[in-house]
Structure formats: C-alpha cells, structure tokens
C-alpha positions in Angstrom: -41.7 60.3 10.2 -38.4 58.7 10.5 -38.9 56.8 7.1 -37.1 59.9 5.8 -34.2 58.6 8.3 -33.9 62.4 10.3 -31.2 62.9 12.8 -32.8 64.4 15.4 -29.6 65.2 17.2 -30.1 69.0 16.8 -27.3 70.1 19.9 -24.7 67.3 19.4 -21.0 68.1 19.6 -20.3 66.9 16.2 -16.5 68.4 15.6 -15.9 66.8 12.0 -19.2 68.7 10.6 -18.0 72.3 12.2 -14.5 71.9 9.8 -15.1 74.5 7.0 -14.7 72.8 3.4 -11.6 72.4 1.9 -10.6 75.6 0.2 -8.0 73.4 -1.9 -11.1 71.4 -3.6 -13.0 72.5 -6.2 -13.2 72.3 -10.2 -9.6 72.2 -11.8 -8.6 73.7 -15.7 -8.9 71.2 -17.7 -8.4 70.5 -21.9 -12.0 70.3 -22.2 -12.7 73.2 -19.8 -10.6 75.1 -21.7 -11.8 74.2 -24.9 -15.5 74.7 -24.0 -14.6 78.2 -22.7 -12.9 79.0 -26.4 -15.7 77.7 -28.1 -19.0 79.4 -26.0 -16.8 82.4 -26.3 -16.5 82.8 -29.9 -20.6 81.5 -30.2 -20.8 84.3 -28.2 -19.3 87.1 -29.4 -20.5 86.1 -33.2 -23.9 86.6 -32.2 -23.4 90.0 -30.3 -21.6 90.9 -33.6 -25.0 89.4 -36.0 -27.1 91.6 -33.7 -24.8 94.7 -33.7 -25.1 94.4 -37.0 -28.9 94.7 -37.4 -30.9 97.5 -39.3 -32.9 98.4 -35.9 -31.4 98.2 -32.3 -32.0 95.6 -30.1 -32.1 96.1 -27.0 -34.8 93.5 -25.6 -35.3 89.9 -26.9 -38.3 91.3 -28.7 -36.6 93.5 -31.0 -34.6 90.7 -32.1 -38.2 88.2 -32.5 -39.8 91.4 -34.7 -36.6 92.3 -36.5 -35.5 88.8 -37.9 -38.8 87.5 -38.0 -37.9 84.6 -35.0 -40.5 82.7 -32.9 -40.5 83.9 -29.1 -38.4 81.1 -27.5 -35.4 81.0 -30.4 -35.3 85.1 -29.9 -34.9 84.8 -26.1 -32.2 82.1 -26.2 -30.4 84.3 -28.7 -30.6 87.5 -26.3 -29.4 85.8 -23.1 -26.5 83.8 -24.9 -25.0 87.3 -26.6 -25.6 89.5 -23.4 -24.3 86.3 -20.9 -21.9 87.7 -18.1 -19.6 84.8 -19.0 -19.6 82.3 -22.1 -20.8 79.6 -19.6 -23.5 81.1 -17.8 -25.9 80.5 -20.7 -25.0 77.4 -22.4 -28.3 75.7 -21.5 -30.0 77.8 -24.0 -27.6 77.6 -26.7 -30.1 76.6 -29.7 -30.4 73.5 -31.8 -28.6 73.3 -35.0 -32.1 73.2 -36.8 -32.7 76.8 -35.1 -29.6 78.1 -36.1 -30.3 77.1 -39.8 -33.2 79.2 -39.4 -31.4 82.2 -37.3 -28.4 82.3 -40.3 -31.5 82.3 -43.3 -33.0 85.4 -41.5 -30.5 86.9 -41.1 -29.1 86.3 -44.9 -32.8 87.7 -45.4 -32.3 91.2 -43.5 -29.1 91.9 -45.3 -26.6 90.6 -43.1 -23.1 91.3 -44.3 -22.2 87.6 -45.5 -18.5 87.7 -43.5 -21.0 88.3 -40.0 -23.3 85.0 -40.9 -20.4 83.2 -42.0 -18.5 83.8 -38.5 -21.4 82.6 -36.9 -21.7 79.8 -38.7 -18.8 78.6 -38.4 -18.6 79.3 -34.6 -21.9 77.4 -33.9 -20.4 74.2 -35.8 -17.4 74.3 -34.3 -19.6 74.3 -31.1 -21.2 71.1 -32.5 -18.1 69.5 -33.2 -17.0 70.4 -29.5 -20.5 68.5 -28.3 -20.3 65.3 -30.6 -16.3 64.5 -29.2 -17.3 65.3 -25.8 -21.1 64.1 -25.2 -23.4 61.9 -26.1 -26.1 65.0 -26.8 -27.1 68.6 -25.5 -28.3 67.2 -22.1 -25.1 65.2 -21.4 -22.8 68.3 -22.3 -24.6 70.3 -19.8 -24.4 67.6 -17.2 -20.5 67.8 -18.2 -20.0 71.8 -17.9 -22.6 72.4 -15.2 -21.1 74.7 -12.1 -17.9 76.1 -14.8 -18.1 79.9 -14.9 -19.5 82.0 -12.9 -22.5 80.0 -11.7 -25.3 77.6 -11.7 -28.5 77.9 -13.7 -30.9 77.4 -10.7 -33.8 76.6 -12.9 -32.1 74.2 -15.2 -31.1 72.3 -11.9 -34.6 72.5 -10.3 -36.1 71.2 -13.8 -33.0 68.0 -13.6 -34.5 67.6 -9.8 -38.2 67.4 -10.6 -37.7 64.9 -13.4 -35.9 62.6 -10.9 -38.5 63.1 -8.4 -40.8 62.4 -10.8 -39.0 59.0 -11.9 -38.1 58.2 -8.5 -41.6 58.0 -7.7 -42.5 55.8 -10.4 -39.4 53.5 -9.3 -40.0 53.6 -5.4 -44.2 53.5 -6.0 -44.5 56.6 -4.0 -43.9 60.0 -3.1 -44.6 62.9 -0.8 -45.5 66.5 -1.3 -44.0 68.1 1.4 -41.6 66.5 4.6 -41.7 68.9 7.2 -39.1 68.7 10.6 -39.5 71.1 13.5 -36.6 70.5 16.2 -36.9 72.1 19.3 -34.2 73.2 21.9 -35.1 73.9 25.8 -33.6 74.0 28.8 -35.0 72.2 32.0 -35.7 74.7 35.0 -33.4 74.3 37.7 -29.7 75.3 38.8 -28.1 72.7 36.6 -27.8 73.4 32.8 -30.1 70.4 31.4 -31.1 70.3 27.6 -33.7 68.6 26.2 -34.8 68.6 22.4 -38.4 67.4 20.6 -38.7 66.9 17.4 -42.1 67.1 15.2 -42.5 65.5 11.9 -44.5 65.9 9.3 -45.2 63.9 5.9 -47.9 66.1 4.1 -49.7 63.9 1.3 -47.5 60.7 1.4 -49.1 59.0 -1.4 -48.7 55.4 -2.8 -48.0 55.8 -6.6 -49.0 52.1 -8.3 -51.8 49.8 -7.4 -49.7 46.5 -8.3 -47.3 47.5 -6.0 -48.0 47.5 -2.1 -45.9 50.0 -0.4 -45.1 49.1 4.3 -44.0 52.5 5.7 -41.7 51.5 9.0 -40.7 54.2 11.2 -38.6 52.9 14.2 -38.1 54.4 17.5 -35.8 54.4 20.4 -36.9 54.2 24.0 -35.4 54.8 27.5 -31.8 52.9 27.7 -31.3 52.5 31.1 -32.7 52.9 34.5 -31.5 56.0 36.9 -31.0 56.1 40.4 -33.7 58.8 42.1 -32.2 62.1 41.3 -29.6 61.4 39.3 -29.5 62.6 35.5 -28.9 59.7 32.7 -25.8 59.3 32.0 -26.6 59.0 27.6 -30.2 60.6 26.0 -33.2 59.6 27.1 -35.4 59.1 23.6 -38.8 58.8 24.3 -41.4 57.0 22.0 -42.1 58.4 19.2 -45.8 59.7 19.7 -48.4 60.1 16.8 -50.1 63.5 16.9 -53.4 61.6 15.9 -55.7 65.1 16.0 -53.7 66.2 13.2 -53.5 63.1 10.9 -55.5 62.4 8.1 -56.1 59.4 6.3 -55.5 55.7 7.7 -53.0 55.2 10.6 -50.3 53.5 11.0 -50.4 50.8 14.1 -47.5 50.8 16.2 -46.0 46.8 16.9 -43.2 45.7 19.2 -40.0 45.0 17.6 -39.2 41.1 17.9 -36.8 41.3 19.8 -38.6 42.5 22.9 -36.3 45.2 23.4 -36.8 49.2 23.6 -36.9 49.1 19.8 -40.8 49.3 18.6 -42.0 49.7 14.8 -44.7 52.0 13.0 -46.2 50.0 9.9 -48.1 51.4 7.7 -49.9 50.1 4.3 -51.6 52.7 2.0 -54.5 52.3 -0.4 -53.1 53.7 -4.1 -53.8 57.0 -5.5 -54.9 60.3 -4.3 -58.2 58.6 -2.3 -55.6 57.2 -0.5 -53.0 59.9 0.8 -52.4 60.6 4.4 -51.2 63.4 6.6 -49.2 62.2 9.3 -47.6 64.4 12.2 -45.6 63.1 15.4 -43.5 63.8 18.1 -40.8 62.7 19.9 -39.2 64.3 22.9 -35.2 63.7 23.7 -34.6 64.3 27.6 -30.9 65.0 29.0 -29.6 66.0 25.5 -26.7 68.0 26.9 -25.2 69.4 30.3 -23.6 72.5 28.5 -24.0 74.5 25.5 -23.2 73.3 22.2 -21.0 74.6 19.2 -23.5 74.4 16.8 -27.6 73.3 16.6 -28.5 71.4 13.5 -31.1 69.1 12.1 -30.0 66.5 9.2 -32.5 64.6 7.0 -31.2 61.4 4.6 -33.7 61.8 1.9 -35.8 57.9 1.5 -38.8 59.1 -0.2 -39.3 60.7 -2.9 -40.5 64.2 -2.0 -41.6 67.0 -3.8 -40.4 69.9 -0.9 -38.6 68.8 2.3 -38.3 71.7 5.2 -36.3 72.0 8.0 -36.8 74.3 10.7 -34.9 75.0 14.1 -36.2 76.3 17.4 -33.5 77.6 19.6 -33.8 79.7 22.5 -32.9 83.4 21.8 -28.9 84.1 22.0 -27.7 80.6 21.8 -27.3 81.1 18.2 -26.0 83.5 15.6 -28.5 84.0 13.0 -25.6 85.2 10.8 -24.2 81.7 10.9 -27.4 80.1 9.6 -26.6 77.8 6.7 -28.1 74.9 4.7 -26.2 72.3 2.5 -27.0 69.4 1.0 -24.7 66.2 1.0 -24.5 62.8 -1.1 -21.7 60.3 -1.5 -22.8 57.7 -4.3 -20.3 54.8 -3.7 -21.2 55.3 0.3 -24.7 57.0 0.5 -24.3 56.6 4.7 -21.2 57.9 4.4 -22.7 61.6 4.6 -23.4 62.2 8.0 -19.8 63.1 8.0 -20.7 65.7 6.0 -17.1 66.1 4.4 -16.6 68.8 1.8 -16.2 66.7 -1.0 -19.6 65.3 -0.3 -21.6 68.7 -0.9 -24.0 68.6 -3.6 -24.1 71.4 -6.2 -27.2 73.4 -5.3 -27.0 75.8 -3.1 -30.0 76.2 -0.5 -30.1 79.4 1.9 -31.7 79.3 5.6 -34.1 82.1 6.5 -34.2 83.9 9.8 -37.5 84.1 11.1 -37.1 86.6 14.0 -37.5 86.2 18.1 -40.2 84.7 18.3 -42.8 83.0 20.4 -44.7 80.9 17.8 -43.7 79.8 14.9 -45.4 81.5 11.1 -47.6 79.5 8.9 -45.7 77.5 6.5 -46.8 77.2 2.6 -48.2 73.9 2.0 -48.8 73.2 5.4 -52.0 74.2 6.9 -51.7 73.5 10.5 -48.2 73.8 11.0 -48.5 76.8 13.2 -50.5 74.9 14.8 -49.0 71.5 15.3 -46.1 73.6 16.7 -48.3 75.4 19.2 -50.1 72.1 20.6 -46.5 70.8 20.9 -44.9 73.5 22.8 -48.2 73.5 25.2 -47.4 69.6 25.4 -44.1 69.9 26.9 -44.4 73.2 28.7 -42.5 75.0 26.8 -45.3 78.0 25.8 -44.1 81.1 26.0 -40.2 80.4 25.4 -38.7 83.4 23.2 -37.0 81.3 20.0 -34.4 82.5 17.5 -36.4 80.4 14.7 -34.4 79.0 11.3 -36.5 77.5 8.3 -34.8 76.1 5.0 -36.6 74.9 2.2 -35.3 72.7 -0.7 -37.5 71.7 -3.5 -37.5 68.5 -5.0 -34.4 67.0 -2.8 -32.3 64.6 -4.6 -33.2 60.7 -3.5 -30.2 59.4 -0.1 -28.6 63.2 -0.8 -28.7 64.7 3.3 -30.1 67.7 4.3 -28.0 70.0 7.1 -29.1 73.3 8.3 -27.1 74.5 11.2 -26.0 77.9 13.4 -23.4 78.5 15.0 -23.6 79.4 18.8 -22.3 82.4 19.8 -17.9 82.6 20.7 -16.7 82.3 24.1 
C-alpha cells in the first residue's frame, strides 16, 4: 500500500538519479583513523604471536578453546581477530577486558613466555585507552569505525537493523513482516509506442503493536487529471484508482472515502484490532496508462520506508531487451536533516549496506516468493487483469531485510545503448 509512500514511476526520465556517485566522496584519513588502524594492528598481531606460541597448533578456533581451556565464544573471537584480512575487519569481536583477564591467566597457565602475554597486554589496554578517549563504550566505537578497512560486517549491521526495527515498532505501535512491490512495464498494441505501467502492492502481516494506542492506515490515490479529446493520447499519466485485490486480502478491510476536497484525490483508512488476532494481508493494484511515448534510460521502483517492516521487496517486470540485466542494482538512500530530500538519490545520501538485485530470467510468470504465499499468484491474476498474459519479462527482485525507518529503496536497470 502506498502508506509505505512507493514511487511507482518505474520508466521516468529521471537524469539526476542515472549520474554515477561521486568518485571524490568517501571516508577520508583521519587522527583517529589512523590511530585505530595502529592500535587493532598491534591487538592483532600480539595475539597471532600468543597463539604461535602455543604447545599444539592451532589451526581452527577449537584448538585454541581445548588448548587454553577457553569457552566457545571467547575462542572464536580470538581466532577471527588474529587471522582478520585487515586490523578492522574484525573489531566487532574484539573481547571485553574481563575476557582478556581470563585469555592472559591461561595463557600464564600453559607456559606462555611472559615477554608474549606482556605484549598482549599491553596492546589490548592501549586498545582500551584508544575506546575510553574516543567513545562512549564498545557499541559506540563500532558505530564510529564501521565501513574503515576493507569492509562491512554484514551481520553486525543486520543485528543494528533488527534492533531498530524492533524499537521502531514499539515507537510507531506497529510493524509489518514483509512489503512486497511488483511494477509492471507494457506496451499498448498499436503503431505508436505507448507505455503503460501497474503496480501491485503488498503488506504481508501488517500488525498493530499496542492496544492503548489506535493505529488509521491512509493510503491515497491519484485519479484521471484531465479529460482527452476522442483519440487523442493524454498529454501527462493517467493514474487510475488504486484497486484492492479483495480475493487475496485477509483480515478486516480498509473502506475507501472521498478526499474532502471533492477532487480526484480519494483516501483508504484503515483501523486494526491489536495483536496477532488482528493482522491483515492486503494486496492492490493500480494501473498507470500513457506512462511514456519512447523508451526510457532506466526502469526503477523506489520505496520511502513509513512502517516499520521486517523485509521489504521490490521486484521489476520489464519486457525482455529493454533492459540490461548486468546493470541491475539496488541502493538504499537516507538524508536525516531532509528525509524527502532522497528521491534525488545523490551520492552522499547512500546508506552503508549494500543490497544486490537478482536476475530472475525471461520469463512469463513470475517464481514464488519466501514469505509470500500467493505472490505468484497475485502476479498471475494481475497480468490476466490487464491483458498482459503471456508477455516474455526480463524479471528483477531485491530484497532488503529489516530496512531502516524514511531510508528509500531504488532498484533500477539500465536500458540497453543506442
């Protein structure tokens, strides 16, 4: 539903997005850049040295549990932080001084020569120092070295994400578990190049969170502008209502009211009953006529995240060699002093994670999609609705899990040079 604020605008000439980031921006050397790269360093290579140094090789983070006498997790943060590629790549599981204590005591216990567990003490307080002048604890230190080195710890950024999800749903009173847009780009029969483009959406257990707190859902939709003479194509879009695909919903639905204006501007509202008795499943449908008289640069589909949502996936239908699957890509934007401000989708607006677009093939139909049941079949009904059946799509699908609250998602390809 449009709650989650889509653009459905998947074949718009949109010039400023197209303009590849700025290969001048980026993260500059810095004193404390520099400083945290001596420091991990030296944490680092003092612990390769303790372990070198042990009775029995080690060459799994077992060995080092059995041969120090270490609990499971302390022996695996040790492992990964003396074999990292680069002294930041593993600072998220650089150990807590009372861990080290214990690390430094077994190893005084095995025989360690005392010059070995003296450099590694001393390199893990220096660390310490470096965290207590810099941050306010571990978790704010990683917030301020996260994407230094040669990379970002996907699953340290997924776990940041799921917490704010999580809070974000307490805050908002709601959540979803999976957002789900299908655009769809066609070309009328006839001599004349017309395109048109339908988009389905799809909010998969939309679920109000708190029973003090009553939670209105408004989705708002755009009509026919103006009036064409007989045979004559519009002269801007022609949006139709957005149309509930009721067969498919679940749960109590929303009743559509007329804007108060009396103009071509009409409201879904929609009150839910709290907790899990109360979720719905909603899908709809909305066709754009006269999209475009020629073919575009680029076909996209951009989401502003509203709700808190648990997975959010965006998939493009294009017909087969308008695009180039190669140029398939997915980014996520936010801009916190002007959230609106990404729909510009400027370079210096792109979030850290990094989300991939998969190529589904030439296809006819669309594949089932994890989480969503009738997907394939929503699709289907769709395509059947608007005479489209049959059509041979280069079909896109990008998934991002737990999206980041008024961050936007973009997936776009490129089509093919003139």
């Amino acid at each position: 539903m449009t709650n989650f604020n889509s653009d459905n605008n998947t074949s718009e000439n949109d010039e400023s997005a197209a303009v590849p980031p700025d290969s001048g921006t980026g993260v500059h050397a810095s004193d404390i850049e520099a400083q945290a790269q001596e420091v991990l360093a030296e944490v680092r290579l003092a612990l390769a040295e303790l372990i070198a140094g042990l009775p029995k090789p080690v060459r799994r983070a077992v060995d080092l549990e059995l041969t120090l006498g270490l609990d499971k997790k302390l022996a695996w943060q040790l492992f990964r932080v003396a074999h990292a590629p680069h002294p930041y790549a593993e600072v998220q599981n650089l150990p807590a001084p009372s861990s080290i204590r214990r690390l430094l005591d077994a190893a005084r216990k095995r025989r360690v020569s005392e010059h070995v567990v003296a450099r590694l003490g001393a390199a893990f307080q220096q660390f310490d120092s470096f965290e207590s002048v810099h941050a306010r604890d571990r978790e704010s230190l990683l917030s301020m070295l996260s994407g230094l080195g040669v990379g970002t710890d996907e699953q340290f950024e997924l776990k940041v994400r799921k917490s704010y999800f999580r809070a974000a749903a307490h805050i908002w009173g709601l959540h979803c578990r999976l957002a789900v847009r299908t655009a769809i780009v066609h070309a009328k029969e006839g001599p004349a190049f017309i395109e048109d483009t339908a988009v389905i959406q799809a909010a998969i257990g939309l679920e109000r969170v708190r029973v003090n707190q009553a939670t209105e859902f408004m989705m708002a939709t755009r009509t026919v502008t103006e009036a064409q003479p007989a045979g004559q194509a519009p002269a801007s879009p022609v949006r139709h209502p957005t149309e509930l695909l009721t067969e498919f919903c679940t749960g109590p639905l929303p009743r559509l009211s007329a804007s108060p204006q009396g103009q071509a501007l009409g409201e879904i509202k929609l009150s839910l009953p709290p907790g899990r008795s109360g979720a719905v499943t909603l899908y709809s449908l909305q066709l754009h006529e006269y999209v475009a008289t020629a073919r575009q640069p680029s076909y996209f589909g951009r989401t502003l995240v509203t709700i808190p949502t648990e997975a959010m996936v965006w998939e493009l239908l294009v017909p087969h060699g308008w695009t180039v699957p190669t140029t398939a890509r997915a980014n996520m934007y936010g801009n916190r002093a002007h959230p609106e401000g990404v729909f510009s989708e400027q370079a210096g607006d792109l979030m850290p994670q990094r989300e991939t677009v998969e190529y589904l093939g030439v296809l006819d139909r669309v594949p089932a999609l994890d989480g969503s049941p009738r997907h394939s079949e929503v699709v289907t009904h769709a395509l059947k609705k608007l005479g489209w059946l049959g059509t041979r799509f280069d079909v896109y699908r990008a998934r991002v899990q737990y999206p980041v609250m008024h961050t936007l998602l973009s997936v776009r390809a490129d089509a093919p040079r003139q």
